[in-house]
MIDOSE-1310 file (N, C-alpha, C; in nm, 2 decimals, decimal comma, always signed):
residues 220
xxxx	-1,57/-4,21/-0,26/-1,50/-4,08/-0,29/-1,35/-4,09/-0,27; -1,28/-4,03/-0,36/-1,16/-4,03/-0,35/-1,09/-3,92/-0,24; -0,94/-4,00/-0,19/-0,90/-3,89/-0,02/-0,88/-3,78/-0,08; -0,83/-3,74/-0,25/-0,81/-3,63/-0,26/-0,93/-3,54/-0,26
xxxx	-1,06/-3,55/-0,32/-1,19/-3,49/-0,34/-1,21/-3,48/-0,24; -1,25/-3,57/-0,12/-1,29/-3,55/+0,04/-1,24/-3,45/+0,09; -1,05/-3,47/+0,15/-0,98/-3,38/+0,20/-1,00/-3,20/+0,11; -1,05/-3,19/+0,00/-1,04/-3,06/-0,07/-1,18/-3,00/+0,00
xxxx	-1,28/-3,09/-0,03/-1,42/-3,07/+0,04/-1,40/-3,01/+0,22; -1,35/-3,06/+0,21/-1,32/-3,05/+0,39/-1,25/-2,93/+0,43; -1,20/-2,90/+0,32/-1,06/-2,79/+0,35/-1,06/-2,65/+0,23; -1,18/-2,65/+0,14/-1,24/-2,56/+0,07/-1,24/-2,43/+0,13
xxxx	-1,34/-2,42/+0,24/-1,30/-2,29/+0,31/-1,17/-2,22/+0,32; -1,08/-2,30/+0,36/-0,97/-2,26/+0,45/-0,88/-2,18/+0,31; -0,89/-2,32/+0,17/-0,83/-2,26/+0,08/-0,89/-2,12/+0,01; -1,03/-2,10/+0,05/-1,05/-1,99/-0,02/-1,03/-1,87/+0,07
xxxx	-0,98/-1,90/+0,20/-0,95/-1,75/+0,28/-0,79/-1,74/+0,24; -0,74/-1,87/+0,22/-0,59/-1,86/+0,16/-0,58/-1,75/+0,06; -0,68/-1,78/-0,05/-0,68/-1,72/-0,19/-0,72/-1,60/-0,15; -0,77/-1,56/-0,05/-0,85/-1,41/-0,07/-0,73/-1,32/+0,06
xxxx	-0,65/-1,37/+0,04/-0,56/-1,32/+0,16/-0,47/-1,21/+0,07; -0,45/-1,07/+0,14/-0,40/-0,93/+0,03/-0,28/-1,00/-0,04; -0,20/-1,09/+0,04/-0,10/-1,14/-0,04/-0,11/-1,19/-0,16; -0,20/-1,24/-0,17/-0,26/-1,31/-0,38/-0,30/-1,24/-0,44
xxxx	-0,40/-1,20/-0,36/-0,43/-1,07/-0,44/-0,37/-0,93/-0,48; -0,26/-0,89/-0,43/-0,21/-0,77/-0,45/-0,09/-0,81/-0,54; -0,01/-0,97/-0,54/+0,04/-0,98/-0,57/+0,00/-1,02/-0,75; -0,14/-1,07/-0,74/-0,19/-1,06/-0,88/-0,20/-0,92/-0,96
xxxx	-0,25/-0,87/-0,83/-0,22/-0,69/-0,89/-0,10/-0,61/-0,92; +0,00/-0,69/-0,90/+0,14/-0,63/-0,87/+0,14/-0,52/-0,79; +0,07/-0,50/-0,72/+0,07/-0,37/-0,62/+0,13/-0,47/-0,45; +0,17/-0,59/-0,45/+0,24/-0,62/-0,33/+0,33/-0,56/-0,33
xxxx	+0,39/-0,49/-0,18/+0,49/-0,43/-0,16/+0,59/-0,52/-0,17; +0,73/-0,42/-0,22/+0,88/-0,52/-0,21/+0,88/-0,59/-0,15; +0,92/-0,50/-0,03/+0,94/-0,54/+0,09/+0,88/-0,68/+0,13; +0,73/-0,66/+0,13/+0,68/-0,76/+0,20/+0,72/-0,91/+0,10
xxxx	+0,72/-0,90/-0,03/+0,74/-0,99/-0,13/+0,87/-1,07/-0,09; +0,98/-0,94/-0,07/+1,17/-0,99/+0,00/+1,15/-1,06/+0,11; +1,04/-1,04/+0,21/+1,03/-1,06/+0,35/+0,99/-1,24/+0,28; +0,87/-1,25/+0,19/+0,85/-1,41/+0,18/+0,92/-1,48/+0,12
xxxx	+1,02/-1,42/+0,00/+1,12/-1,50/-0,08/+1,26/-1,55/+0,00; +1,27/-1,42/+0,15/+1,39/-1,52/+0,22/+1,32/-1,61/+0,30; +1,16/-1,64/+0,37/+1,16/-1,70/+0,41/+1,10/-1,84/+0,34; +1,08/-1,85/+0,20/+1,05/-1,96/+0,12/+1,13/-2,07/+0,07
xxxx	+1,23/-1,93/+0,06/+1,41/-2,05/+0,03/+1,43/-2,10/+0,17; +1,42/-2,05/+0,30/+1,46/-2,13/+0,40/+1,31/-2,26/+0,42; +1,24/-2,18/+0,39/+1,13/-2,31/+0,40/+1,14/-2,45/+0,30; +1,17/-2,43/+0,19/+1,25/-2,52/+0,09/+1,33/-2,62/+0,09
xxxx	+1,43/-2,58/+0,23/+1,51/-2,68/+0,24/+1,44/-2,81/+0,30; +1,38/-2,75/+0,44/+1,31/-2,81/+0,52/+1,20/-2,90/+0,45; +1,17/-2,84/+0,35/+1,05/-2,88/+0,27/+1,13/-3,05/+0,17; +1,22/-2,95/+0,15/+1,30/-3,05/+0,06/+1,34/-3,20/+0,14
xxxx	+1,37/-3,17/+0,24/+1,45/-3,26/+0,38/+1,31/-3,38/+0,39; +1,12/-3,33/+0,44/+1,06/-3,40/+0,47/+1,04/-3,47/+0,32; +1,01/-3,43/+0,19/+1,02/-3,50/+0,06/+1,15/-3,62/+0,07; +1,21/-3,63/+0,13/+1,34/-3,73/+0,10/+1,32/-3,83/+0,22
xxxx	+1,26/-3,77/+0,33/+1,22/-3,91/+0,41/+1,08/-3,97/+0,37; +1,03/-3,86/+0,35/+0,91/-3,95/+0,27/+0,95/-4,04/+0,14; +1,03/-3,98/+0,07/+1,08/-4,08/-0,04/+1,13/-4,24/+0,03; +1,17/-4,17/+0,15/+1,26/-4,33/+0,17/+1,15/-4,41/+0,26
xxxx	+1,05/-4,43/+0,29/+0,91/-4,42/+0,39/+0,81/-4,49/+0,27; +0,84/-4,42/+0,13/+0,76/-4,47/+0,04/+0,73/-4,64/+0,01; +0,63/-4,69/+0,02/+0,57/-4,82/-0,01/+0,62/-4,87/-0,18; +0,65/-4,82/-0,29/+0,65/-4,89/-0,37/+0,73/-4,81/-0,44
xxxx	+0,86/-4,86/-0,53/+1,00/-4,78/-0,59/+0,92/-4,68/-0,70; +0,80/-4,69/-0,77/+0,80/-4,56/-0,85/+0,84/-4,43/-0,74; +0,74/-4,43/-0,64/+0,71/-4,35/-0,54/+0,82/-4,28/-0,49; +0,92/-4,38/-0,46/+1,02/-4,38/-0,42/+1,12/-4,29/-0,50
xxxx	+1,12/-4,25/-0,65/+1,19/-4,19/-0,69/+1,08/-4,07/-0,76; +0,99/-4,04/-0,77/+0,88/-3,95/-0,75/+0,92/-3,88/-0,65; +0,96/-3,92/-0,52/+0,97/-3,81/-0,43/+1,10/-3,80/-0,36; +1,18/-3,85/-0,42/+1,36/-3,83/-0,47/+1,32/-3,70/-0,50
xxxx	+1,33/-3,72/-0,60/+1,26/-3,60/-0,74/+1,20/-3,48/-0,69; +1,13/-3,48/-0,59/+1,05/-3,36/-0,61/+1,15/-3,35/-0,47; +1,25/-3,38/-0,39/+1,29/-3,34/-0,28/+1,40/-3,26/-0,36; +1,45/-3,29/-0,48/+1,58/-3,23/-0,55/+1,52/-3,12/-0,62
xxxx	+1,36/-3,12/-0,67/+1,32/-2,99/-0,79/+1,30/-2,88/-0,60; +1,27/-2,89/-0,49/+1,25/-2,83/-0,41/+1,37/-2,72/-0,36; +1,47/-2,79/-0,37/+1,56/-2,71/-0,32/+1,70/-2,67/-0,42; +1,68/-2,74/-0,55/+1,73/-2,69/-0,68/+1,68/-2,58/-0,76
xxxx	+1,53/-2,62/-0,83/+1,50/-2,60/-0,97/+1,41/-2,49/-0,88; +1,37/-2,46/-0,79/+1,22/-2,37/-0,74/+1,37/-2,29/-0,65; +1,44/-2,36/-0,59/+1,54/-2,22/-0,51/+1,61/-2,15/-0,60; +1,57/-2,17/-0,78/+1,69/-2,09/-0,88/+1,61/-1,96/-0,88
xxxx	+1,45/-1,99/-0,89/+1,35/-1,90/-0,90/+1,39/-1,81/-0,81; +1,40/-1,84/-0,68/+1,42/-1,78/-0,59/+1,55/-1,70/-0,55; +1,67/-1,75/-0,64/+1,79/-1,69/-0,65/+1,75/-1,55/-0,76; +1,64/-1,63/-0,81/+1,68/-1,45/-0,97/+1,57/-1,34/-0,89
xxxx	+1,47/-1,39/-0,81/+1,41/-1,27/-0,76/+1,49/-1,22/-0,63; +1,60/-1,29/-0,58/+1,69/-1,18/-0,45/+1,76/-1,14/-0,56; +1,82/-1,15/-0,66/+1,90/-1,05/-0,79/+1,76/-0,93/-0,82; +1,68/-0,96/-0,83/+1,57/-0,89/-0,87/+1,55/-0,78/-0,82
xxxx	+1,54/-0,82/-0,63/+1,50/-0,76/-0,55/+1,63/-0,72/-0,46; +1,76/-0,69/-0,48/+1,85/-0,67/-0,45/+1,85/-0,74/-0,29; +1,80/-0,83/-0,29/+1,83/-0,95/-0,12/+1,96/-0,98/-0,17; +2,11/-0,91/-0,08/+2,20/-0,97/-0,09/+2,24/-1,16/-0,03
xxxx	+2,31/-1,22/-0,03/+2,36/-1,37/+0,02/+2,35/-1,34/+0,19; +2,45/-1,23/+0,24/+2,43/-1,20/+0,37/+2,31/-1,19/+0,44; +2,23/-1,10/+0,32/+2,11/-1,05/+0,40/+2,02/-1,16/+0,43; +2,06/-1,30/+0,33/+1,97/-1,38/+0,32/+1,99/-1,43/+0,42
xxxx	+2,11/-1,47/+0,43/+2,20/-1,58/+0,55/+2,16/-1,53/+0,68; +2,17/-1,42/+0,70/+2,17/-1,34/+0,86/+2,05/-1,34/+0,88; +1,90/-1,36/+0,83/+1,74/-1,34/+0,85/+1,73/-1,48/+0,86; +1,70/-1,49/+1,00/+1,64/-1,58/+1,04/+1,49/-1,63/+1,03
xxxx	+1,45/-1,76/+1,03/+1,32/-1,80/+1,03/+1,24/-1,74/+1,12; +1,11/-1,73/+1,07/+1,01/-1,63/+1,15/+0,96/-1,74/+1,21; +0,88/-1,67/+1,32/+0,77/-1,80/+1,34/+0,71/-1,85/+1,31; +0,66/-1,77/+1,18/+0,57/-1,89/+1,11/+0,60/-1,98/+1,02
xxxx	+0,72/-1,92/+0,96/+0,82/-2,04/+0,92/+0,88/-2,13/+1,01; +0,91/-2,12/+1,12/+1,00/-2,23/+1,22/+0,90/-2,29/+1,21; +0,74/-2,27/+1,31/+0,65/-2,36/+1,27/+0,60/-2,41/+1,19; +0,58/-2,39/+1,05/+0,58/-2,50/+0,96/+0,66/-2,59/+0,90
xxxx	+0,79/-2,53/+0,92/+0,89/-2,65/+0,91/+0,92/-2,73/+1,01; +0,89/-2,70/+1,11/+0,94/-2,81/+1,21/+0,80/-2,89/+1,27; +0,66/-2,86/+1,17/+0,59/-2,94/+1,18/+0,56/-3,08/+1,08; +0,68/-3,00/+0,96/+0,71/-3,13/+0,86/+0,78/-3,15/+0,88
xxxx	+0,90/-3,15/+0,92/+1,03/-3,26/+0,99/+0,96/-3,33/+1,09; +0,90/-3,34/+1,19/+0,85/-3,38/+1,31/+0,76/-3,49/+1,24; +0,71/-3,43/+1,15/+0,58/-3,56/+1,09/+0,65/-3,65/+1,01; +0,75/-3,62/+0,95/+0,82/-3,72/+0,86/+0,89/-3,78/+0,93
xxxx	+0,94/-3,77/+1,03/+1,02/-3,82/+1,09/+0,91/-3,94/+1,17; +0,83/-3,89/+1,21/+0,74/-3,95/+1,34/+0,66/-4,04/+1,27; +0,59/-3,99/+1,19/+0,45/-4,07/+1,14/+0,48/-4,15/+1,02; +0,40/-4,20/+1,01/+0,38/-4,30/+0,88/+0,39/-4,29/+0,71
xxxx	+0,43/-4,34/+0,62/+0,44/-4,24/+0,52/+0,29/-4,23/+0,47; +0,15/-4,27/+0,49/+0,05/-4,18/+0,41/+0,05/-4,06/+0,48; +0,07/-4,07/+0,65/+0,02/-3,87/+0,69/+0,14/-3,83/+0,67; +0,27/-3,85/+0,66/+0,38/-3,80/+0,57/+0,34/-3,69/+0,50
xxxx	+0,24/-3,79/+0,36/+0,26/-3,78/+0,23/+0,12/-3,63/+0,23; +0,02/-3,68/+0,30/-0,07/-3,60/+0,33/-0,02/-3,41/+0,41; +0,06/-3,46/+0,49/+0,10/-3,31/+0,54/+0,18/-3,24/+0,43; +0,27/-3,31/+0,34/+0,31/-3,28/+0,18/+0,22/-3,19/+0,16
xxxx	+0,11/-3,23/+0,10/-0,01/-3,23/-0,02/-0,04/-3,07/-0,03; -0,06/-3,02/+0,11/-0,10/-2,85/+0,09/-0,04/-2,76/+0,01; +0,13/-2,80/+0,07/+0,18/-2,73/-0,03/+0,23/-2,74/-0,19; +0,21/-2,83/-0,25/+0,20/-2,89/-0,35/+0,02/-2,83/-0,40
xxxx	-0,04/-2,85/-0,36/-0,19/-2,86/-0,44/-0,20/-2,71/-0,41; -0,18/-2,61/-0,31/-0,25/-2,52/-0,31/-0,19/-2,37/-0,39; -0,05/-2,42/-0,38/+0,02/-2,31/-0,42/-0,01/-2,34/-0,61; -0,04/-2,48/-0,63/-0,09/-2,49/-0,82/-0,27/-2,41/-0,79
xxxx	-0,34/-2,45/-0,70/-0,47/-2,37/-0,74/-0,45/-2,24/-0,71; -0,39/-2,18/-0,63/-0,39/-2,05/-0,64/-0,30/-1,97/-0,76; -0,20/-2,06/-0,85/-0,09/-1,98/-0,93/-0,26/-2,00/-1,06; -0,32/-2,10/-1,06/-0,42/-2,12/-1,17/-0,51/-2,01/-1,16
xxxx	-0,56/-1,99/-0,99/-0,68/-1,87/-0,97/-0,63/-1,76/-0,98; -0,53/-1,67/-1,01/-0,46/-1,56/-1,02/-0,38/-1,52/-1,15; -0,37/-1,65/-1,20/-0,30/-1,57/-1,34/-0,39/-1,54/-1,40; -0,52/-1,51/-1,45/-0,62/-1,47/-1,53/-0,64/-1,32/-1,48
xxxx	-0,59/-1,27/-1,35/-0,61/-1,16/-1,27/-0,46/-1,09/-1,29; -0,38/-1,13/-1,34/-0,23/-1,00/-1,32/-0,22/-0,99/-1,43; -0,19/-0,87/-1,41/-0,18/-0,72/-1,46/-0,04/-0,73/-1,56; -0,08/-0,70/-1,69/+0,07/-0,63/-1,77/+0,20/-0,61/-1,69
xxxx	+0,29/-0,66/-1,74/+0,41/-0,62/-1,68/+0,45/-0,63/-1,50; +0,34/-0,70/-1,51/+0,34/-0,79/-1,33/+0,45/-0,82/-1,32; +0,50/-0,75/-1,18/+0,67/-0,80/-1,14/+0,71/-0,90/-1,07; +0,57/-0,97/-1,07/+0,56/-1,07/-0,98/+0,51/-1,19/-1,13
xxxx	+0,54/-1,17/-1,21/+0,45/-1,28/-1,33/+0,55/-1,42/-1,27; +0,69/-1,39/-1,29/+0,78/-1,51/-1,29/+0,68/-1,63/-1,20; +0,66/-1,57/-1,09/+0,59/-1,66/-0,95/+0,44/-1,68/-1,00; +0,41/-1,63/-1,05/+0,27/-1,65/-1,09/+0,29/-1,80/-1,22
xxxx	+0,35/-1,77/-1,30/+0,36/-1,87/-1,41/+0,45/-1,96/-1,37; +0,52/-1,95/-1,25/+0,55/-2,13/-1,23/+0,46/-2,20/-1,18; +0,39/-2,10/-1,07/+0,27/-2,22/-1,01/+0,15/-2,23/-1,08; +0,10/-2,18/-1,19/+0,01/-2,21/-1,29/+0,06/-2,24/-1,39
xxxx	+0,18/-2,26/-1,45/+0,24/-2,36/-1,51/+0,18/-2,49/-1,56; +0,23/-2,56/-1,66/+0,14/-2,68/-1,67/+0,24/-2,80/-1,63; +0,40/-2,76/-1,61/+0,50/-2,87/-1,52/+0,50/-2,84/-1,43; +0,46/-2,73/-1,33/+0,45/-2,80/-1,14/+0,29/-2,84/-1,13
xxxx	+0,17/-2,82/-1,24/+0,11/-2,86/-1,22/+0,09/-3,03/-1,26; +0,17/-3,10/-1,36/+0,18/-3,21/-1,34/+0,22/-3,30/-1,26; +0,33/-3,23/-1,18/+0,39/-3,27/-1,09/+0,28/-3,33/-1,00; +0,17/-3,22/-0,96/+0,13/-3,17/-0,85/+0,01/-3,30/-0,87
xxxx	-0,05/-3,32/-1,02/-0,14/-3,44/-1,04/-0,09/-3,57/-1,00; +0,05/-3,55/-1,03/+0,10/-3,72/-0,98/+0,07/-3,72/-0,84; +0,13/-3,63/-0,79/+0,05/-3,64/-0,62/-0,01/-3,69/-0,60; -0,12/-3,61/-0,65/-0,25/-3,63/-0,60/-0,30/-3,75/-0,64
xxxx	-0,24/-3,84/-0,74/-0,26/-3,98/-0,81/-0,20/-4,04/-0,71; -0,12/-4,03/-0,63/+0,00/-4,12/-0,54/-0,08/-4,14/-0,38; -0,13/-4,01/-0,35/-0,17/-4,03/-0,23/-0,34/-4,10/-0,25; -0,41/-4,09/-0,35/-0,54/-4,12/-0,35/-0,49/-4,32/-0,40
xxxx	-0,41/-4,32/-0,42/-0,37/-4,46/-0,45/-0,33/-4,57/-0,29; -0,31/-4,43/-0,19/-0,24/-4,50/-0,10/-0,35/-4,51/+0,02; -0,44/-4,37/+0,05/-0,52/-4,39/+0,12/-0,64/-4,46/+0,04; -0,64/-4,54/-0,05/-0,76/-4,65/-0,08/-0,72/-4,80/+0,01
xxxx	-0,60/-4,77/+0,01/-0,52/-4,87/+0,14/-0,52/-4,86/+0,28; -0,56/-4,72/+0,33/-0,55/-4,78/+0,46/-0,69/-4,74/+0,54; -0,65/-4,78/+0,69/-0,80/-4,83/+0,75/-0,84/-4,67/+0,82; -0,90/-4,67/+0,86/-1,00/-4,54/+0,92/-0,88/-4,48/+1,02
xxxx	-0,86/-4,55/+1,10/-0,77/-4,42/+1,19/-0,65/-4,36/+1,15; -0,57/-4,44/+1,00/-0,48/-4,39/+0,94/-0,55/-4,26/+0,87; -0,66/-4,28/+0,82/-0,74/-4,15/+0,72/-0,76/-4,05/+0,80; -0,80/-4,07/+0,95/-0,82/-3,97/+1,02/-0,68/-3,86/+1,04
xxxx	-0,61/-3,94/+1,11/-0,44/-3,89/+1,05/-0,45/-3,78/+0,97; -0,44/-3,87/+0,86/-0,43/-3,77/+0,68/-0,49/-3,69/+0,65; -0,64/-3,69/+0,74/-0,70/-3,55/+0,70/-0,61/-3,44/+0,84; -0,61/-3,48/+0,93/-0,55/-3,41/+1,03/-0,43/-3,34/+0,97
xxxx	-0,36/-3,38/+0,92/-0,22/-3,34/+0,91/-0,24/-3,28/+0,78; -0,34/-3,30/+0,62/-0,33/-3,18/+0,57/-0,37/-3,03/+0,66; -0,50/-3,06/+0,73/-0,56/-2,93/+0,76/-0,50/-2,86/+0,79; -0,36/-2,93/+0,90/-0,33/-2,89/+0,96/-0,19/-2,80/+0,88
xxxx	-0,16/-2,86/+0,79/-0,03/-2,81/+0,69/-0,09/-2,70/+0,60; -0,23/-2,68/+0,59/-0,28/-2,58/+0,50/-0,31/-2,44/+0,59; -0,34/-2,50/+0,74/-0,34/-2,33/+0,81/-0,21/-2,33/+0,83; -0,13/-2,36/+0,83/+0,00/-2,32/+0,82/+0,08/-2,26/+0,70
xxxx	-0,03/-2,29/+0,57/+0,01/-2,24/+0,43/-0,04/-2,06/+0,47; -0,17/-2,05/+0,53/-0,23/-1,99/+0,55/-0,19/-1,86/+0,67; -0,11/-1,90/+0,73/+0,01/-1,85/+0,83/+0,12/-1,78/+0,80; +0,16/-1,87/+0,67/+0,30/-1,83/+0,59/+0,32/-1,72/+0,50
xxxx	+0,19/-1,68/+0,46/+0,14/-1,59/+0,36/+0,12/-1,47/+0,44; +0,04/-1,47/+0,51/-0,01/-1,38/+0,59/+0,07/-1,31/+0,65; +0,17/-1,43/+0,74/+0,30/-1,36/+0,77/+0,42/-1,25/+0,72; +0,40/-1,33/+0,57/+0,48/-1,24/+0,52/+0,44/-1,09/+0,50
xxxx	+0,33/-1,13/+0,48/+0,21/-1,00/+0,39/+0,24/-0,87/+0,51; +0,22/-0,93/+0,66/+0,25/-0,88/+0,76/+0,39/-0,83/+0,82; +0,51/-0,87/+0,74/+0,61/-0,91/+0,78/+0,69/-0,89/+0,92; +0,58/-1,02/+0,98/+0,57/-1,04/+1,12/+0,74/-1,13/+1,16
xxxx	+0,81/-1,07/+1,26/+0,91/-1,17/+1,31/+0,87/-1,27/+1,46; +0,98/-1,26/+1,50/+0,93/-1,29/+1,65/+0,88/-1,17/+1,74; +0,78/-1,21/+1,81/+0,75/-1,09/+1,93/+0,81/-1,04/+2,00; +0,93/-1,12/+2,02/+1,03/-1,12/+2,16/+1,14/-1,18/+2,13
């Protein structure tokens, strides 16, 4: 079996509590509140960078030069081409620059970003490449499981038709081609790793959403 079929088997659950969380759903409904929508779009552009930051060590971590510029690439569409998206819905959603600037990372953004800097930095590039993979794969099955569900004149379509798109879902296949190429290479305690570090990057997808949905800050 391939790590990518295993790791989805494994982690099935988790992505269908993802999917059934009011944030996908309401937001297929376009009945998500602004608010809570503004609350995720400032904290996705700050997650982006970070996001972007672990994609570029993993690029340089990468075993073989396609790879190597594969994840150039997606460290530059991360915090370019997906933060433009994100500049037209703070125009959209009247999120001034200040307002963006002055809101700080929540907690559940600090913690998932500073559990992929930590990993990229620390670990090896397959569980690198693996703590990647959640947000890459899940945000394409969920943009695929919800666009058949939103609603006419959904204010929320732009977000829905990038990530069910058929260019971030290519993207998202080379992935999945990249890492199932890499853990056919390595030995059992590196695999244990790789499953570790997705799960562990998907309840944190699972965190991020929820958070927002909630638009939870710090407690204290």
């Amino acid at each position: 079996m391939l790590f990518s079929q295993d790791v989805w088997q494994r982690n099935a659950e988790l992505y269908q509590q993802i999917l059934n969380l009011p944030f996908n759903q309401e937001l297929a409904q376009g009945t998500l509140s602004r608010d809570a929508f503004s609350h995720y779009v400032i904290q996705d552009a700050h997650y982006l960078l970070a996001y972007g930051r672990a994609l570029a060590v993993c690029a340089a971590k990468a075993f073989e030069a396609d790879d190597v510029i594969q994840f150039s690439e997606g460290a530059k569409i991360a915090i370019v081409v997906e933060r433009s998206l994100h500049n037209d819905f703070m125009q959209g959603f009247n999120i001034s620059k200040e307002e963006f600037e002055n809101t700080p990372l929540t907690l559940a953004c600090h913690h998932y970003t500073s559990f992929l800097t930590a990993t990229a930095w620390s670990e090896s590039y397959p569980v690198v490449l693996a703590s990647l993979l959640p947000c890459f794969w899940i945000y394409a099955e969920v943009g695929k499981a919800i666009v058949n569900q939103s609603v006419p004149n959904n204010p929320y379509q732009a977000w829905i038709d990038t990530y069910s798109g058929e260019e971030f879902n290519t993207a998202v296949n080379n992935v999945i081609h990249t890492i199932d190429k890499v853990a056919a290479t390595c030995d059992a305690d590196t695999l244990t790793k790789m499953h570790k570090a997705y799960t562990d990057a998907a309840k944190l997808e699972w965190m991020f959403w929820d958070s927002a949905y909630q638009q939870r800050t710090w407690p204290i």
